[in-house]
VMD Tcl script that draws the C-alpha trace (Angstrom):
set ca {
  {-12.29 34.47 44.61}
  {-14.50 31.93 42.65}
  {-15.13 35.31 40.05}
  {-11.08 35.54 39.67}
  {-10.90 31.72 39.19}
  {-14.16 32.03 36.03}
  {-11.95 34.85 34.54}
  {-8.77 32.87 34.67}
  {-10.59 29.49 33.74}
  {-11.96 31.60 30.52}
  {-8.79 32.74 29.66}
  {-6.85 29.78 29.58}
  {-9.68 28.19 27.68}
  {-9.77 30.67 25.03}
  {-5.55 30.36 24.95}
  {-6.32 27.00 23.92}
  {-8.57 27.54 21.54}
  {-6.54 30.28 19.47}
  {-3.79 27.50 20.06}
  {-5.65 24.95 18.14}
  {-6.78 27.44 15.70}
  {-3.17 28.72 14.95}
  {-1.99 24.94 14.59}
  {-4.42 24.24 12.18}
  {-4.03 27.42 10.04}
  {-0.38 26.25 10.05}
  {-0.90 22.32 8.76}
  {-3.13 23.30 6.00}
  {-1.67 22.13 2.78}
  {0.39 24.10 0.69}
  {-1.66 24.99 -2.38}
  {0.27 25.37 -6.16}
  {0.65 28.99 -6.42}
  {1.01 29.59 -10.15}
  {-0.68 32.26 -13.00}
  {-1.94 28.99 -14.71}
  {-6.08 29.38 -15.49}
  {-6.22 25.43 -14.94}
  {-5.66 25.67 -11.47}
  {-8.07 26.75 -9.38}
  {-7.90 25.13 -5.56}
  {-11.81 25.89 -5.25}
  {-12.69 23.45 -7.63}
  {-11.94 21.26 -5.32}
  {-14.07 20.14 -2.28}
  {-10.48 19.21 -0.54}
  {-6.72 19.03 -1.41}
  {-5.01 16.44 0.75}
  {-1.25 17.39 1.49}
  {1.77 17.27 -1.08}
  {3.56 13.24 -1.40}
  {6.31 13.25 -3.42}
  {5.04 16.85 -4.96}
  {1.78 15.71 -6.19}
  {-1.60 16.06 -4.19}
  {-4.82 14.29 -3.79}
  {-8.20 16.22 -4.85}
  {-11.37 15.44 -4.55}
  {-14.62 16.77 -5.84}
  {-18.21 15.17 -6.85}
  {-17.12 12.05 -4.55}
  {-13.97 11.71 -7.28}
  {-10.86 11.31 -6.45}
  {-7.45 12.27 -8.90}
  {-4.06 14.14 -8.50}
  {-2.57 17.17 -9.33}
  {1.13 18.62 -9.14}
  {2.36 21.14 -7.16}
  {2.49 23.31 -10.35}
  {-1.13 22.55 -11.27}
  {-0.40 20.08 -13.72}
  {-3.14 17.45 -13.73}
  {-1.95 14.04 -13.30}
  {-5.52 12.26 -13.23}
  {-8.49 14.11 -13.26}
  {-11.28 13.45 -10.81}
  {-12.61 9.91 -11.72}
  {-11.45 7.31 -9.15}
  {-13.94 6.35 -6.58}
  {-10.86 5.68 -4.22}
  {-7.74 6.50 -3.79}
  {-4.08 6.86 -1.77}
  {-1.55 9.71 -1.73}
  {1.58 8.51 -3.84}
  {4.01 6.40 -2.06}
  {7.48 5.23 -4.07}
  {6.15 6.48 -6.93}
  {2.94 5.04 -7.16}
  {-0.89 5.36 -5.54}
  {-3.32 2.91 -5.06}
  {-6.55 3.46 -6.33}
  {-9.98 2.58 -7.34}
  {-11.98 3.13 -10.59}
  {-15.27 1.23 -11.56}
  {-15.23 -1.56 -9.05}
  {-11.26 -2.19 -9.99}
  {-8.29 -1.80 -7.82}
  {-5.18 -1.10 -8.90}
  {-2.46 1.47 -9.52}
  {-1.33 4.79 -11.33}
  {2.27 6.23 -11.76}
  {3.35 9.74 -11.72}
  {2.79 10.39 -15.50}
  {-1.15 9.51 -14.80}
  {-1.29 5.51 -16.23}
  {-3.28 3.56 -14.55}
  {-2.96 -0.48 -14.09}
  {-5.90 -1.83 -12.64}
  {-5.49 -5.43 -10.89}
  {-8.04 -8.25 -10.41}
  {-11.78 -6.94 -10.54}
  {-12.20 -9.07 -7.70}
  {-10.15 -7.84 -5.33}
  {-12.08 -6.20 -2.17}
  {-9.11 -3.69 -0.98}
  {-5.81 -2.37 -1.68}
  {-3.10 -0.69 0.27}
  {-0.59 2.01 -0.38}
  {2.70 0.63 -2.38}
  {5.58 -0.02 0.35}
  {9.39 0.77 -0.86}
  {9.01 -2.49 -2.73}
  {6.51 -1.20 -5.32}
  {4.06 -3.86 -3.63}
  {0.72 -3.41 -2.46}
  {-1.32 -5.94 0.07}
  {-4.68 -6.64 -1.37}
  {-7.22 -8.48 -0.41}
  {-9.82 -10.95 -2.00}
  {-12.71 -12.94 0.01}
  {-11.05 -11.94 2.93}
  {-7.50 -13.51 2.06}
  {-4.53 -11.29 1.70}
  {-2.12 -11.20 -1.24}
  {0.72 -9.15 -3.19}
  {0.52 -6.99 -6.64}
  {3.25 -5.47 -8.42}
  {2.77 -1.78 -9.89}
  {1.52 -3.31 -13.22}
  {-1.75 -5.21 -11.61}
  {0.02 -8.78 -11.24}
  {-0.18 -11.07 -8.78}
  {3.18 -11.44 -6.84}
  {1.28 -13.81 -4.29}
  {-2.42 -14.94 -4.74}
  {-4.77 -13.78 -2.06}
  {-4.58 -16.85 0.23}
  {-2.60 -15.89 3.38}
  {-4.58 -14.41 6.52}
  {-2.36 -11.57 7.46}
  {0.50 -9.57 5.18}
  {2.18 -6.60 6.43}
  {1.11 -3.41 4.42}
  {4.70 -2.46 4.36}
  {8.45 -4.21 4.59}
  {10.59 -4.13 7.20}
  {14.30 -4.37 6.51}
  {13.35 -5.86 3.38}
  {11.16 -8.28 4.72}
  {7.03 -9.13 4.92}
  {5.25 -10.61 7.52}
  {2.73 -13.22 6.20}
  {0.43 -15.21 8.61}
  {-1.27 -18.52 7.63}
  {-3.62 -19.43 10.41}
  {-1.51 -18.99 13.58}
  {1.64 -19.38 11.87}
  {3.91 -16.73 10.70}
  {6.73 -16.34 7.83}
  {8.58 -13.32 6.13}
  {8.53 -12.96 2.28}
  {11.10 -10.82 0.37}
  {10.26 -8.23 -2.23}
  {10.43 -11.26 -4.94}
  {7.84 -13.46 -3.31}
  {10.72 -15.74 -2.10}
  {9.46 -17.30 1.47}
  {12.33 -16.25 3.54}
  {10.82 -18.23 6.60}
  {8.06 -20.90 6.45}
  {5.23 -20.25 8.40}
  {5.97 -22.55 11.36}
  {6.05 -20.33 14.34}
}
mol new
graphics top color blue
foreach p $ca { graphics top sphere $p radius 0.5 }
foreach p [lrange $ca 0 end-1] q [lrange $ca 1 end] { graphics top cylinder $p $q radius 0.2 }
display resetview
């Protein structure tokens, strides 16, 4: 009995395992597949999945983007970076944060900015500076200065959520205070 229980105990673990194998064969990312000589997905130390048809690479501890047809967007040269959102990714180059669009120009923000988020539907990205949260539009300029303790990395219904100490407000996509902070 306890011989019949191993083999079925085996069994079900090596199920599992082909099932975990199979799923991640399946989510790989789906390569370019063209004849082009400037694509080659080996040059790569890893391609992160397709947003909005344009992938992030990385190799030497670079970061850039290429198209689904193997058209290089930005070559390998940001020391961090974010998938494309709305049209835009947030990324890092020499200390700077900032963005680049889908035809590979990059805006780079405040050089003393400690972090950037993705851009939400607004073409806004949080930031932050000495710990203090803040706003920047696609072309590096300050929508709100970094001095709020909490904004939401994306809207909601139009909407952010922006914290000042233990009170809370909503901003619109214009910087507008919808709400004051008196909750």
């Amino acid at each position: 009995m306890n011989r019949r229980i191993k083999i079925i105990g085996a069994i079900t673990l090596l199920m599992i395992c082909l099932s975990f194998a199979i799923i991640l064969l399946v989510s790989q990312p789906q390569l370019p597949t063209n004849n082009s000589s400037q694509f080659d997905p080996s040059q790569y130390d890893f391609v992160d999945g397709f947003s909005e048809d344009i992938a992030l690479v990385y190799v030497n501890k670079k970061y850039g983007f290429i198209t689904r047809t193997g058209k290089i967007i930005a070559k390998p040269q940001f020391d961090f970076a974010f998938g494309f959102k709305y049209g835009y990714a947030a990324v890092k180059l020499d200390g700077k944060y900032g963005s680049i669009d889908r035809e590979g120009n990059i805006i780079l923000a405040d050089d003393e900015l400690d972090g950037i988020n993705s851009f939400g539907e607004d073409h806004l990205a949080s930031v932050t500076k000495q710990g203090k949260f803040g706003l920047i539009n696609t072309r590096g300029e300050y929508l709100l200065e970094p001095i709020y303790d909490y904004i939401d990395f994306e809207p909601k219904n139009g909407f952010r959520k922006f914290a000042i100490g233990a009170k809370i407000g909503f901003i619109d996509k214009d910087g507008n205070i919808a709400t004051k902070s008196e909750f």
